[in-house]
PATISE-281542 format. One record per residue (C-alpha): residue in one letter; x, y, z. Coordinates in steps of 0.5 Angstrom, whole numbers, plus 500, padded with zeros to 3 digits. Layout:
<sites>
<'A'; <X; Y; Z>> ...
</sites>
This chain:
<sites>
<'X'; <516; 496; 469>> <'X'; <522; 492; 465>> <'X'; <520; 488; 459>> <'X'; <525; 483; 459>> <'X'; <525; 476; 453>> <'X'; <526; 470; 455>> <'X'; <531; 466; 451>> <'X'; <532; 458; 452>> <'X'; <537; 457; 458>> <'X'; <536; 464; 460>> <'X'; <532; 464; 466>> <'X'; <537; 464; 472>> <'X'; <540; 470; 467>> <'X'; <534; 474; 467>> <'X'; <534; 472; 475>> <'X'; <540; 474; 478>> <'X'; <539; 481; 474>> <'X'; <534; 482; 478>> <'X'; <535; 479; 484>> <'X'; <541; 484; 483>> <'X'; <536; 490; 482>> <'X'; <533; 489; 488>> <'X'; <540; 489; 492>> <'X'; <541; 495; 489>> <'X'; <535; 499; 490>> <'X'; <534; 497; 496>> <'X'; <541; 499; 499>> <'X'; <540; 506; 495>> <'X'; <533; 507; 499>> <'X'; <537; 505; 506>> <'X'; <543; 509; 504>> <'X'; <538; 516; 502>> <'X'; <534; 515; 508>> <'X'; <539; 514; 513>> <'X'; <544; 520; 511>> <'X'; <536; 524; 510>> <'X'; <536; 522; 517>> <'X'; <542; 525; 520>> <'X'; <542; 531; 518>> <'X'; <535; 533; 519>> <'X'; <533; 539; 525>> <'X'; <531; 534; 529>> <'X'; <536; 531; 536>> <'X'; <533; 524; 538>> <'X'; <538; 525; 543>> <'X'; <534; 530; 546>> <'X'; <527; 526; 545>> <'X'; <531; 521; 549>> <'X'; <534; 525; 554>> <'X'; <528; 531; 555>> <'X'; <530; 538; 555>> <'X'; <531; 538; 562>> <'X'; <538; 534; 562>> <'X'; <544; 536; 564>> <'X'; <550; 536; 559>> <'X'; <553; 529; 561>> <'X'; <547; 525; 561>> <'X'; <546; 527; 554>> <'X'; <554; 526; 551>> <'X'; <552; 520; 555>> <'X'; <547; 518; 550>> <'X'; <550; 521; 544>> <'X'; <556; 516; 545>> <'X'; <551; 510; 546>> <'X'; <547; 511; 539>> <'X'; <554; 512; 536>> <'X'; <553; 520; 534>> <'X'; <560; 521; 535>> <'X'; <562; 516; 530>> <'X'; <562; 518; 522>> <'X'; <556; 518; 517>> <'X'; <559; 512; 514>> <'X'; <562; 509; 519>> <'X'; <554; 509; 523>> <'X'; <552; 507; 517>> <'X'; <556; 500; 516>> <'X'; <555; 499; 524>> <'X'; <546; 501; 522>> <'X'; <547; 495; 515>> <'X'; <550; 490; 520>> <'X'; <545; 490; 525>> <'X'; <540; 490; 518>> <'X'; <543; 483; 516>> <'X'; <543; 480; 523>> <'X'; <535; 482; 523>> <'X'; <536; 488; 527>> <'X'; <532; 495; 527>> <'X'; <535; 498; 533>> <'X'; <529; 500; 539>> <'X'; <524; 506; 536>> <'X'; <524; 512; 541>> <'X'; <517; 512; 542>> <'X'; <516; 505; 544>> <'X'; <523; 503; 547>> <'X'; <521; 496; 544>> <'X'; <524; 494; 537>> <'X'; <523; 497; 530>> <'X'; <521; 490; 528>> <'X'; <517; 489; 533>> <'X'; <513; 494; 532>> <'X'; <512; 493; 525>> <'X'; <510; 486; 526>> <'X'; <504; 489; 531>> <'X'; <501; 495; 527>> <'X'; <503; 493; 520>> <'X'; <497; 487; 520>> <'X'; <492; 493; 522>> <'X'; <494; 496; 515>> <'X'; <494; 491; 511>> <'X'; <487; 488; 512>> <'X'; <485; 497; 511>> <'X'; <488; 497; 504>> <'X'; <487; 489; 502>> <'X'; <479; 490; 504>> <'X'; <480; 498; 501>> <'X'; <484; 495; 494>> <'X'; <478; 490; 493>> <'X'; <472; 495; 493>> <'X'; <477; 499; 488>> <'X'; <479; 494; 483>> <'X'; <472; 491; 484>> <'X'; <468; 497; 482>> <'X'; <474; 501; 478>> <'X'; <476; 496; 473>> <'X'; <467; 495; 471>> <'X'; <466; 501; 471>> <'X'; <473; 504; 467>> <'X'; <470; 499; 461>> <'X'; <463; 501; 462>> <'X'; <466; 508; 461>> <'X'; <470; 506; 454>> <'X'; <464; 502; 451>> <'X'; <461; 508; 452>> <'X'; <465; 513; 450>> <'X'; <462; 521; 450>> <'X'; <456; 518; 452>> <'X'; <452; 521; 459>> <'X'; <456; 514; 463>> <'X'; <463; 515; 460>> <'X'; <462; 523; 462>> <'X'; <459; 520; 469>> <'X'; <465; 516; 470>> <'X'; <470; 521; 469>> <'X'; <467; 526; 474>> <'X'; <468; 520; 479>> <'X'; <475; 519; 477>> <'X'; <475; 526; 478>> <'X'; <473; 526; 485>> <'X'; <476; 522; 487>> <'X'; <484; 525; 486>> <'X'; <482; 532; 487>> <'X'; <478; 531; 493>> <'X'; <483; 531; 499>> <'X'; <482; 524; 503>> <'X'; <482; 527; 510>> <'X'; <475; 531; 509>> <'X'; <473; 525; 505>> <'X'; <474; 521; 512>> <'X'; <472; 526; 516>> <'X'; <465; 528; 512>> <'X'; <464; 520; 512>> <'X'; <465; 520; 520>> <'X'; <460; 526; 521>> <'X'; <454; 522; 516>> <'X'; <455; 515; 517>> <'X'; <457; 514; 524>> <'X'; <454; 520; 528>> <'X'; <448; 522; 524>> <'X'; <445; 515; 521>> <'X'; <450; 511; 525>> <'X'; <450; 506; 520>> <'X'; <458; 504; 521>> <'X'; <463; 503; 527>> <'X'; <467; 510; 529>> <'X'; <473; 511; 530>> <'X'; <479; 505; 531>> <'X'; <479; 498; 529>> <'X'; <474; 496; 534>> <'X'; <470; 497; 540>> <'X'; <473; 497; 546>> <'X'; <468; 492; 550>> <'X'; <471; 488; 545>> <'X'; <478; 489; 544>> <'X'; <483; 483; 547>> <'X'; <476; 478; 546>> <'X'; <480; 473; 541>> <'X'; <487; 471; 540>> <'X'; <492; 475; 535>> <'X'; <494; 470; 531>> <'X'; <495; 473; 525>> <'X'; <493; 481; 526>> <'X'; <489; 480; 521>> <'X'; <481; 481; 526>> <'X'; <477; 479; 521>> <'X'; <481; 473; 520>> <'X'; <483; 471; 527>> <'X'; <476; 473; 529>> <'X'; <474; 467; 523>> <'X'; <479; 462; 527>> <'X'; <476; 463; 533>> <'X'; <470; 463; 532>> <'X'; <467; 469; 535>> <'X'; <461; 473; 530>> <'X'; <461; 479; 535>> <'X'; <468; 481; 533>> <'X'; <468; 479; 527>> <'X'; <461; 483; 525>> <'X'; <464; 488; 529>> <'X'; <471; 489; 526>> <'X'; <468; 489; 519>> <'X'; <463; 495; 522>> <'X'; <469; 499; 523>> <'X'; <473; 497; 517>> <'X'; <467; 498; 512>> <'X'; <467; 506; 512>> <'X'; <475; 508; 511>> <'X'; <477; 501; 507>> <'X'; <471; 504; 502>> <'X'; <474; 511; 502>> <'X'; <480; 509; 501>> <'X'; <478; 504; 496>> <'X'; <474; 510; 492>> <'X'; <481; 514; 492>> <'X'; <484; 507; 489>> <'X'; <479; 507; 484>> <'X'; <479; 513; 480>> <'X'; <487; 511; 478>> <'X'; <484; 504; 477>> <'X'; <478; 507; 473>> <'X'; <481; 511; 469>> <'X'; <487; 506; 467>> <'X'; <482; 501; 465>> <'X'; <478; 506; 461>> <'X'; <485; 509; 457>> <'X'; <487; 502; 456>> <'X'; <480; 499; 453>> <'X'; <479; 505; 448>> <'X'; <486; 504; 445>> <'X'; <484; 497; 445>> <'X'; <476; 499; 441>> <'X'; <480; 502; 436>> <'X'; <484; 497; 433>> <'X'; <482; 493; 427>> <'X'; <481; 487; 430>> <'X'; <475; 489; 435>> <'X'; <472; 491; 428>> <'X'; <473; 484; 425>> <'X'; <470; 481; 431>> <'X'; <464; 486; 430>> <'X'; <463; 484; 423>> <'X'; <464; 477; 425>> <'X'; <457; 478; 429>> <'X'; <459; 477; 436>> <'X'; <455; 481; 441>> <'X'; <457; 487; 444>> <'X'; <459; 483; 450>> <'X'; <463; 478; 447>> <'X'; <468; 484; 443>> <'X'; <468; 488; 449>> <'X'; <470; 482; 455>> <'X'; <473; 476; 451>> <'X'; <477; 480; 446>> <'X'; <478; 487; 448>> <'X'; <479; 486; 456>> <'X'; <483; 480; 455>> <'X'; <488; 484; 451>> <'X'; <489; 489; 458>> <'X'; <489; 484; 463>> <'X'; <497; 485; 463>> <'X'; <497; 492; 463>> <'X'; <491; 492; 468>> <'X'; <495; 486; 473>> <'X'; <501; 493; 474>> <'X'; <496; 498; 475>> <'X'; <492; 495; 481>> <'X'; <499; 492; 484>> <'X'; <502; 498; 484>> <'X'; <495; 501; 487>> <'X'; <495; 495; 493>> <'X'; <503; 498; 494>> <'X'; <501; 505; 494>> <'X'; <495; 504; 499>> <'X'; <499; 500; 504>> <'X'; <504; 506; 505>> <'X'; <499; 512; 503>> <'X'; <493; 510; 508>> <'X'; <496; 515; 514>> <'X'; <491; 521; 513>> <'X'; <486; 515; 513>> <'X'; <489; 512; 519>> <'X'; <490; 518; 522>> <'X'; <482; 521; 521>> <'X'; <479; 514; 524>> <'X'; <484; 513; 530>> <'X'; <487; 506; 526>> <'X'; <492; 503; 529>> <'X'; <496; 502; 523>> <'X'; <502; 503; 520>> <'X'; <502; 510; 517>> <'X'; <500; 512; 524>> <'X'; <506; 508; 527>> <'X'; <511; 512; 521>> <'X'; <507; 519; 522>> <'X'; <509; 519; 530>> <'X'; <517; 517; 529>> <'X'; <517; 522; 523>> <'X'; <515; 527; 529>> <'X'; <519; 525; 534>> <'X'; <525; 524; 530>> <'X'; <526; 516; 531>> <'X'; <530; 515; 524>> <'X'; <531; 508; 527>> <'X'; <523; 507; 526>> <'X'; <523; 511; 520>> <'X'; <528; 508; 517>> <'X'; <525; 501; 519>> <'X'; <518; 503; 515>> <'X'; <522; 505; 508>> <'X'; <525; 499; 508>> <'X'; <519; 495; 508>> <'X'; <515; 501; 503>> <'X'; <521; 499; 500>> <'X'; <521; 491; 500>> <'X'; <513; 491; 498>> <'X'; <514; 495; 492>> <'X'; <519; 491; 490>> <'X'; <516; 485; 491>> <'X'; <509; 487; 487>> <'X'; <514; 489; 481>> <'X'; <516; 481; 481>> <'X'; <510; 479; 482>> <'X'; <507; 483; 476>> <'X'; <512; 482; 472>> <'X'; <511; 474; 473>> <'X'; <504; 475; 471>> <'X'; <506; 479; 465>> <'X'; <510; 472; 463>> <'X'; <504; 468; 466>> <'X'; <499; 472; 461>> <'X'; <502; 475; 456>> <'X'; <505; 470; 450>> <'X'; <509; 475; 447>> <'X'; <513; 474; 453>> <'X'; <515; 467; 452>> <'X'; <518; 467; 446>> 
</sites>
């Protein structure tokens, strides 16, 4: 991520440049994914129409999506509608993309917020346990674990823990978001079903839906945390070995006081990129998850027009794969100011 100084008077400068960047990423991700989309193998015309239907039924549907047109010409017709709000209709589900999206993004938002806190909460601590005690049977220990994690593919993980902690201990909920018997008990207001079960008062679903969401948000926070772990653990070693953790040693202060106060501080910068960019991978890269226990989210939602070839819908999720990496750059690079005072002056 760029570094930029700020200088007196330069803040709508530095603004405008990004805010610049963001266009243009933005349009290039659009204009690569769309032009990908036209000359894939694949006819959503005939996902329209069926492999039965005559010829004039299917030019009909062709010239209604604007296939006779120019590449660059759809794709002026496709911006426009993007500026007006405008997705099209997905094939799969014959409603808006935006529609859609809005319906099954809140299920993966909850997945991954839930999936980031359990490999924050225990990556961070455990990536600075591991510095401090570099070579030492728990450094040795952590690093196995982070080794785990990448190497071991996330569909056998999510299906070894179905078979253990739901059919055999029956400790957690099985697949989906929650029970049927339950489902449509309390209002969708934010599609979030723990907190609109909080806003409705109702601990049955709420302690039902955390039942089902304990076990994938955990597998997929233990994926998140070997790359959270590791990082922490590179970043406080390079931190132990610089001259002024060895004046703070020799000053007198405990261990806990080197490691905490001085050494970890001066990583929390770096760490803020790390765990953002860790969030925004997790809410486009949970589809094995979501696929293995049935969640009704957005990677499935991608997962089943990529298939069916609706370019409309999957045009639809890049853009917003898109607008959430951005938006987490931003946000970290406005705590990099916040936290960093090299950046202030």
């Amino acid at each position: 991520m760029s570094m930029i100084l700020l200088a007196p008077g330069g803040g709508a400068r530095r603004f405008t440049k990004r805010v610049s960047q963001v266009l243009v990423t933005l349009l290039g991700l659009l204009l690569l994914t769309f032009f990908i989309g036209r000359v894939m193998p694949i006819d959503p015309v005939l996902a329209i129409v069926g492999p039965d239907a005559d010829q004039s039924t299917y030019q009909q549907v062709y010239h209604q999506l604007g296939f006779d047109k120019s590449l660059a010409t759809q794709f002026w017709i496709y911006l426009g509608g993007l500026l007006h709000g405008d997705l099209g209709n997905a094939l799969l589900t014959g409603k808006p993309v935006v529609d859609d999206i809005l319906r099954v993004f809140p299920a993966t938002l909850e997945l991954a917020t839930v999936a980031i806190i359990v490999g924050a909460g225990v990556g961070i601590p455990l990536g600075v346990w591991a510095a401090a005690r570099r070579n030492s049977v728990v450094d040795y220990a952590v690093r196995i674990i982070s080794l785990a994690g990448y190497s071991t593919p996330i569909f056998w993980v999510g299906m070894m823990g179905l078979l253990l902690f739901y059919a055999w201990l029956g400790w957690v909920g099985g697949a989906g978001r929650i029970d049927l018997g339950l489902d449509g008990v309390v209002p969708r207001r934010s599609g979030l079903l723990l907190v609109d079960a909080l806003l409705a008062g109702n601990s049955a679903v709420f302690f039902n839906a955390l039942n089902h969401l304990i076990l994938p948000a955990s597998l997929l926070g233990f994926h998140s945390l070997a790359y959270i772990s590791r990082m922490t653990r590179s970043f406080m070693l390079a931190q132990l070995s610089q001259e002024f953790i060895i004046t703070a040693r020799v000053k007198g202060l405990t261990e806990r006081q080197v490691i905490w106060n001085h050494a970890f501080r001066n990583i929390l910068v770096q760490l803020l990129t790390v765990v953002a960019l860790a969030y925004g991978s997790l809410l486009e890269g949970a589809v094995l998850i979501e696929t293995v226990f049935s969640w009704p989210g957005f990677g499935s939602y991608l997962t089943g027009s990529l298939l069916l070839g609706d370019m409309n819908a999957v045009m639809g999720c890049v853009l917003v794969v898109g607008v959430i990496f951005v938006l987490l750059n931003l946000l970290s690079d406005m705590l990099y100011q916040l936290f960093d005072p090299r950046t202030k002056s």
